[in-house]
Every structure is written in C-alpha cells, then in structure tokens.
Backbone as JSON Lines, residues from 0, in Angstrom:
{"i":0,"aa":"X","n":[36.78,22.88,186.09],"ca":[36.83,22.79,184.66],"c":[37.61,21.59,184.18]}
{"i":1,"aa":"X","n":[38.49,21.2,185.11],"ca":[39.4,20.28,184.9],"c":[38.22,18.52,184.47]}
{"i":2,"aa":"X","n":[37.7,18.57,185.11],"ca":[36.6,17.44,185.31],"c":[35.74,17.34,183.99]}
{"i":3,"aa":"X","n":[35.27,18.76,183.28],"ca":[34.56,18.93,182.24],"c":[35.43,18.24,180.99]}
{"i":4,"aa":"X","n":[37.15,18.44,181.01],"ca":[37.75,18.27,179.97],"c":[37.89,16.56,180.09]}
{"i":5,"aa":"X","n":[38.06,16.15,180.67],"ca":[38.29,14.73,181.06],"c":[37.09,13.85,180.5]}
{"i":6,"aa":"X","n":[35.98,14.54,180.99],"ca":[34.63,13.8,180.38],"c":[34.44,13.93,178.77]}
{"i":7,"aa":"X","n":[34.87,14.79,178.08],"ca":[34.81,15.01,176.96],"c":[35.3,14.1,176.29]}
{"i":8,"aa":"X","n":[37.0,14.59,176.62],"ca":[37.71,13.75,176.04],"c":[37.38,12.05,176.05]}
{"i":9,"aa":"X","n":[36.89,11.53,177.14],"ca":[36.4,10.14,177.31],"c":[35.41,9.75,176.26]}
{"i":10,"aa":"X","n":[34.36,10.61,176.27],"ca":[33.2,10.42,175.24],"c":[33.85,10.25,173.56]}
{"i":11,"aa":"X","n":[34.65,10.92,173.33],"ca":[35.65,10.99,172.14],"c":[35.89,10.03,171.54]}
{"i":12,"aa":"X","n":[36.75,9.13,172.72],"ca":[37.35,7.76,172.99],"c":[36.59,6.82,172.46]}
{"i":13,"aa":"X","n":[35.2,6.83,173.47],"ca":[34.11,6.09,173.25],"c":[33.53,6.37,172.25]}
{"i":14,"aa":"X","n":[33.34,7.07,171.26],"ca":[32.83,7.29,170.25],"c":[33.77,6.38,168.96]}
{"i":15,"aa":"X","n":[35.36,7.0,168.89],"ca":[35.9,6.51,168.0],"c":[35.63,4.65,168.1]}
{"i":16,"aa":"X","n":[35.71,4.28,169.55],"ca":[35.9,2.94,169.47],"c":[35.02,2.13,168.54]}
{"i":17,"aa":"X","n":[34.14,2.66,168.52],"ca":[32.9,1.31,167.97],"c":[32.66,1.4,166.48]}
{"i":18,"aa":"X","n":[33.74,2.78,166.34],"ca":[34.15,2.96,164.6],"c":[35.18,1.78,164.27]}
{"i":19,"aa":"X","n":[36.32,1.53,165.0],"ca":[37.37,0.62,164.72],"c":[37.18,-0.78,164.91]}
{"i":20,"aa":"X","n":[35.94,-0.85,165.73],"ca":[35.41,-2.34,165.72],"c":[34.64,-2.6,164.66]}
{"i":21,"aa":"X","n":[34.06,-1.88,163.91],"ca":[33.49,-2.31,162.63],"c":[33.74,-2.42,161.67]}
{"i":22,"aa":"X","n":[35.22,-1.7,161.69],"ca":[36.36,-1.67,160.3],"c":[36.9,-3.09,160.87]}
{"i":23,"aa":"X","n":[37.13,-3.51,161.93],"ca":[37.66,-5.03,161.91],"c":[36.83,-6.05,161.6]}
{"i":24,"aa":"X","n":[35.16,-5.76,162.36],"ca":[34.49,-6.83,161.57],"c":[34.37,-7.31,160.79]}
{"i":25,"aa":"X","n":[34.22,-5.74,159.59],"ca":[34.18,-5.94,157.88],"c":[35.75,-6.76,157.56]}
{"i":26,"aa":"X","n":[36.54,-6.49,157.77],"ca":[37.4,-7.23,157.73],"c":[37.82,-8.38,157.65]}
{"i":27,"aa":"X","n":[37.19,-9.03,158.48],"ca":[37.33,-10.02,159.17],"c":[36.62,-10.77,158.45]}
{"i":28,"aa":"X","n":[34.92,-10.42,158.26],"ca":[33.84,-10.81,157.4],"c":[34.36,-10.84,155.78]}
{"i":29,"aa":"X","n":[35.38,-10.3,155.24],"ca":[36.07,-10.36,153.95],"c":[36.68,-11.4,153.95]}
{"i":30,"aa":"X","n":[37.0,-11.58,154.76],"ca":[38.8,-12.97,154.84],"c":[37.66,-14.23,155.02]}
{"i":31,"aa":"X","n":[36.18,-14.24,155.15],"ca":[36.07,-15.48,155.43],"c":[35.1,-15.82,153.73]}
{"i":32,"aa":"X","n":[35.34,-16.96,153.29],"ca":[34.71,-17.38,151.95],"c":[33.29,-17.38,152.25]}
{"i":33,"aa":"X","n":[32.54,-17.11,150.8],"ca":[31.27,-16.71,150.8],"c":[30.46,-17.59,150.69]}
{"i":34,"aa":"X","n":[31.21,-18.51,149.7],"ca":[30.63,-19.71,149.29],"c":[31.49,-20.86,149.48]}
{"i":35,"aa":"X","n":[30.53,-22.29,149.9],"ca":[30.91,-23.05,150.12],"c":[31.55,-23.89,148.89]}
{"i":36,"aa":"X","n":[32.67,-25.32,149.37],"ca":[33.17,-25.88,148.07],"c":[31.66,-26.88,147.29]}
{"i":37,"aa":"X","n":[31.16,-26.51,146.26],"ca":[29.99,-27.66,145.43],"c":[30.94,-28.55,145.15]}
{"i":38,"aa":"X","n":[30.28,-30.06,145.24],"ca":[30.04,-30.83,144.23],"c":[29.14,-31.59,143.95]}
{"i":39,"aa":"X","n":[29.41,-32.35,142.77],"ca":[28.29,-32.56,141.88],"c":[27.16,-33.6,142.51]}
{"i":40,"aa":"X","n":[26.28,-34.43,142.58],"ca":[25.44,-35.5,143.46],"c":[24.1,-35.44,142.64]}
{"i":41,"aa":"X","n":[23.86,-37.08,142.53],"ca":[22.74,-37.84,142.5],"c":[22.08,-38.19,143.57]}
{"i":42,"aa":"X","n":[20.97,-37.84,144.09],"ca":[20.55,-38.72,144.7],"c":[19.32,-39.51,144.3]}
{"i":43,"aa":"X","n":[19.49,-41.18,144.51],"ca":[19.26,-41.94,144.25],"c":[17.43,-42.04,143.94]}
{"i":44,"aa":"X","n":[17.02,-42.53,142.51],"ca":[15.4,-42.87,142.33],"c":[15.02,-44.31,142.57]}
{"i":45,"aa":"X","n":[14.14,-44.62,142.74],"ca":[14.16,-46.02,142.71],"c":[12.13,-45.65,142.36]}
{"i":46,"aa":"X","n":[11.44,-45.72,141.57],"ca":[9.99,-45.99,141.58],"c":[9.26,-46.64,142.69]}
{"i":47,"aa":"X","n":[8.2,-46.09,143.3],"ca":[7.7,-46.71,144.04],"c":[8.46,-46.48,145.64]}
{"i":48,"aa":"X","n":[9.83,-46.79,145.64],"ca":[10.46,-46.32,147.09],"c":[11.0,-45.22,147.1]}
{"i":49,"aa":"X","n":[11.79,-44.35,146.63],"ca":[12.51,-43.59,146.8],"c":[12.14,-42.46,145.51]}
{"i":50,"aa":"X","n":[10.6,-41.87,146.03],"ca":[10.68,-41.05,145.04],"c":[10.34,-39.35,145.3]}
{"i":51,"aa":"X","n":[10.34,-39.63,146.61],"ca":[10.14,-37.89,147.41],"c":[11.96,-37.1,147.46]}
{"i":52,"aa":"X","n":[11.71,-35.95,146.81],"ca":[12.45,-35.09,147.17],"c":[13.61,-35.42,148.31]}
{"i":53,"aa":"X","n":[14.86,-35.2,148.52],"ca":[15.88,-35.67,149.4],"c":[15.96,-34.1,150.01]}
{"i":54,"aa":"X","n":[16.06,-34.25,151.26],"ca":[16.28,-33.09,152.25],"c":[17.24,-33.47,153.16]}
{"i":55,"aa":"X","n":[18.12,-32.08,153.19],"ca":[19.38,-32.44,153.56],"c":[20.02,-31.41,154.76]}
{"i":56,"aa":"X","n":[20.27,-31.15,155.76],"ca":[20.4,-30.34,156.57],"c":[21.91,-30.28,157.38]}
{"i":57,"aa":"X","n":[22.84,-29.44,157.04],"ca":[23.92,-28.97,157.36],"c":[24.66,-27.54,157.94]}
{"i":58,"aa":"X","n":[24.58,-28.1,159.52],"ca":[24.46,-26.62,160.02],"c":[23.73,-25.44,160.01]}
{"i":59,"aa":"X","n":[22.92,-26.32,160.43],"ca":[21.58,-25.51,160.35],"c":[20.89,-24.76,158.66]}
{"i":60,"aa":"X","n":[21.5,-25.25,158.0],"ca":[21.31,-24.82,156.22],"c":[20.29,-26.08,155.67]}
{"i":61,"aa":"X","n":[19.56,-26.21,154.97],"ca":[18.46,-26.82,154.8],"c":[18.87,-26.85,153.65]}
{"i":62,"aa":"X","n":[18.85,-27.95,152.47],"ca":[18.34,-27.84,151.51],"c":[17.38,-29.06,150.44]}
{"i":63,"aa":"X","n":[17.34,-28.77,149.35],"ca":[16.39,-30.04,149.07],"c":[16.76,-30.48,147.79]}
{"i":64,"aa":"X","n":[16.88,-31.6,147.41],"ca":[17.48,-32.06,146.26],"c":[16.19,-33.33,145.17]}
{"i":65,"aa":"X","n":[16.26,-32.8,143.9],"ca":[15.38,-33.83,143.97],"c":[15.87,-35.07,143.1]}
{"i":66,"aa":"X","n":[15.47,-35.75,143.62],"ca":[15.62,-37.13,143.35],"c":[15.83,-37.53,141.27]}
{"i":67,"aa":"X","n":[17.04,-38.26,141.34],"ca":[17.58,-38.91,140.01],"c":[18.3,-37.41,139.13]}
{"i":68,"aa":"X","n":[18.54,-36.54,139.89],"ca":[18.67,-35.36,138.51],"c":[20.25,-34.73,139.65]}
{"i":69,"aa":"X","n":[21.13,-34.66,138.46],"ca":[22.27,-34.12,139.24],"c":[22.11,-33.01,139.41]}
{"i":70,"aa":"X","n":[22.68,-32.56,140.87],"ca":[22.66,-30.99,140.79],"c":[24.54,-30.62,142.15]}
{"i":71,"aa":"X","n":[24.37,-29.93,142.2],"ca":[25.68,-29.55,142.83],"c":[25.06,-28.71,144.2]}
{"i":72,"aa":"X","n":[25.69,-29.52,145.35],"ca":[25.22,-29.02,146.38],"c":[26.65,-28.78,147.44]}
{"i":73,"aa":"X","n":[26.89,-28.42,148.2],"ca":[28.0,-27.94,149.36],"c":[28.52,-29.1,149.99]}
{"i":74,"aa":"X","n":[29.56,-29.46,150.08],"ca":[30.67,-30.54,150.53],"c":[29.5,-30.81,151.77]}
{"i":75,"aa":"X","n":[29.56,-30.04,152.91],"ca":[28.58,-30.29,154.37],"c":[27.84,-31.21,154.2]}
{"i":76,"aa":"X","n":[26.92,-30.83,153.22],"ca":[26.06,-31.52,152.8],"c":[25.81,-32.85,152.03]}
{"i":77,"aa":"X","n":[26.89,-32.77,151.26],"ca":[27.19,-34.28,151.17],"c":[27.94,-35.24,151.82]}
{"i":78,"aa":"X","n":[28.66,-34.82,152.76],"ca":[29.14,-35.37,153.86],"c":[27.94,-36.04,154.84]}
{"i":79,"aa":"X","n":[26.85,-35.23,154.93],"ca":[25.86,-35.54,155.7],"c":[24.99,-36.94,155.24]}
{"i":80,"aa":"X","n":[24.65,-36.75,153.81],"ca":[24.21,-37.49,153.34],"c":[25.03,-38.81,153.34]}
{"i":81,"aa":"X","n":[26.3,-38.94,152.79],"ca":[27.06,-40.09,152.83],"c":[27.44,-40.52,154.4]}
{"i":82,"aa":"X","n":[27.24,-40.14,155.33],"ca":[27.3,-40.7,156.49],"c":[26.0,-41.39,156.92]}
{"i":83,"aa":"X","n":[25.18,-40.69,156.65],"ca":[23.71,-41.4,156.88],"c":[23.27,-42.38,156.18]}
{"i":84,"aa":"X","n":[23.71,-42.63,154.96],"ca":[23.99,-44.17,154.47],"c":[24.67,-44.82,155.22]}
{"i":85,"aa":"X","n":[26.05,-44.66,155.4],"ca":[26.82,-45.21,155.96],"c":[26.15,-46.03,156.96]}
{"i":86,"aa":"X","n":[26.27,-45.15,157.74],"ca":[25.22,-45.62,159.26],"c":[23.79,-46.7,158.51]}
{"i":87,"aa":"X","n":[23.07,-46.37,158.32],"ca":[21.94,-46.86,158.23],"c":[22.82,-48.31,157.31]}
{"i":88,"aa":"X","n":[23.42,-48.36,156.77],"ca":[23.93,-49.93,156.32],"c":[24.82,-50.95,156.86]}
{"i":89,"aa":"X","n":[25.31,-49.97,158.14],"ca":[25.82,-50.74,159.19],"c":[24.75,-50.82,160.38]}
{"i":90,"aa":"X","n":[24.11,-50.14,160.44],"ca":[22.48,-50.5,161.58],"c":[21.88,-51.95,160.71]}
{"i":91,"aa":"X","n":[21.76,-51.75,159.52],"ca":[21.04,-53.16,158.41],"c":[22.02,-54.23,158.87]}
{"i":92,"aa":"X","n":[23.27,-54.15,159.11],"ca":[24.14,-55.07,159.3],"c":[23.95,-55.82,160.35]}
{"i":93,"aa":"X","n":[24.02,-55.18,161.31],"ca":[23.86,-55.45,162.8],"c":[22.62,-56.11,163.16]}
{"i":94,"aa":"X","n":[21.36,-55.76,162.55],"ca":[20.2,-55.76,162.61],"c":[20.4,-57.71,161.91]}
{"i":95,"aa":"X","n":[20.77,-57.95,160.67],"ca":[20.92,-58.92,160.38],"c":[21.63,-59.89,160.68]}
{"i":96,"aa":"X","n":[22.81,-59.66,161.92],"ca":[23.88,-60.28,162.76],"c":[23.01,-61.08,163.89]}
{"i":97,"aa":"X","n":[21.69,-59.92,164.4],"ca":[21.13,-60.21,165.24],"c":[20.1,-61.6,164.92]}
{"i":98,"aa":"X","n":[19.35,-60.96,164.06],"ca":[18.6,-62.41,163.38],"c":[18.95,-63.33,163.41]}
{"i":99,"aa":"X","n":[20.1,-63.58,162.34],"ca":[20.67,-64.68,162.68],"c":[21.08,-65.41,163.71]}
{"i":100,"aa":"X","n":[21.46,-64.89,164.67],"ca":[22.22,-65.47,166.13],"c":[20.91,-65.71,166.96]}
{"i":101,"aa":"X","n":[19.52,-65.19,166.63],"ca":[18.04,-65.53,167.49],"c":[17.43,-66.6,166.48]}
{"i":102,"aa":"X","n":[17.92,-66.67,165.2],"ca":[17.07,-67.95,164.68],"c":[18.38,-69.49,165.26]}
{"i":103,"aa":"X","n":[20.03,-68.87,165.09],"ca":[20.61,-70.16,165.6],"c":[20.4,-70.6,167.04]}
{"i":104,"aa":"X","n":[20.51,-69.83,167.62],"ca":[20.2,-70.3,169.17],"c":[18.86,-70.89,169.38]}
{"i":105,"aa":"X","n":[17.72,-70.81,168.35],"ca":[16.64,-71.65,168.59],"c":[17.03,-73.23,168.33]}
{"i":106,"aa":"X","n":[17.84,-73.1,167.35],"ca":[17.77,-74.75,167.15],"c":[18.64,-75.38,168.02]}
C-alpha cells in the first residue's frame, strides 16, 4: 500500500506543476511591452522612380508604407530603413571611387 501512496502523491505534484508554470508565463508575458516605440516617417516620392509602396521588414514583422504620406511606424523599422540608405549611398560611393580610378589609370 505503501507504493500506491507514493504514486499518488507524485501525480499531485505533477499536476500542480504545470499550473505554476503558467502563472509565471502570464507573468512574465505582462512585464514585457505590447507595443512597440512609433515614430513618425516619410517615405520618400519622387514621380516616375519611386512610386511603389515601401516595404519594410523587421524581425520577421512586415510592413508597408506608402509612399509621400506620413504615417508612424515602429523604431525597428525605421532603423531598417535608415540603414539601407545608408548602405546603398556608401555602395554609390565606392562604386564611384571605382570609376574613377579605371577611367585614371587609362590615361
């Protein structure tokens, strides 16, 4: 009988546990913010070049912005965007460092 009480009591154990792990999750899931910090962003129109919708992808979060009209989108996300200028105007840079140094070395 001794064996019967032991098993019980174990199952008990195991039962309460996976109650107190979900009171910590929720918990846990409270303490973290729901929403991200917005701010405000243009992104840029230009007629003729730049006139499709801007899509923007931050941690795996997608979103789409459209072009010349402010709207307020998540810090991530504009971080993303302002780096990818970044980059792409120092690739233009480089790109034009190069030119130059293949048209001087011709002469």
């Amino acid at each position: 009988m001794a064996d019967t009480t032991k098993n019980t009591q174990t199952t008990e154990n195991t039962t309460q546990a996976p109650d107190n792990a979900n009171e910590s999750a929720t918990a846990a899931t409270a303490a973290k913010p729901n929403k991200p910090e917005m701010v405000k962003f243009i992104a840029p129109y230009h007629p003729g070049a730049l006139e499709n919708d801007l899509h923007l992808m931050h941690n795996g979060k997608p979103i789409t912005v459209k072009r010349g009209e402010e709207v307020e989108i998540p810090r991530g996300h504009k971080k993303v965007y302002d780096r990818s200028q970044r980059l792409l105007k120092e690739a233009q840079e480089r790109a034009r460092k190069r030119q130059e140094q293949y048209k001087n070395a011709g002469k």
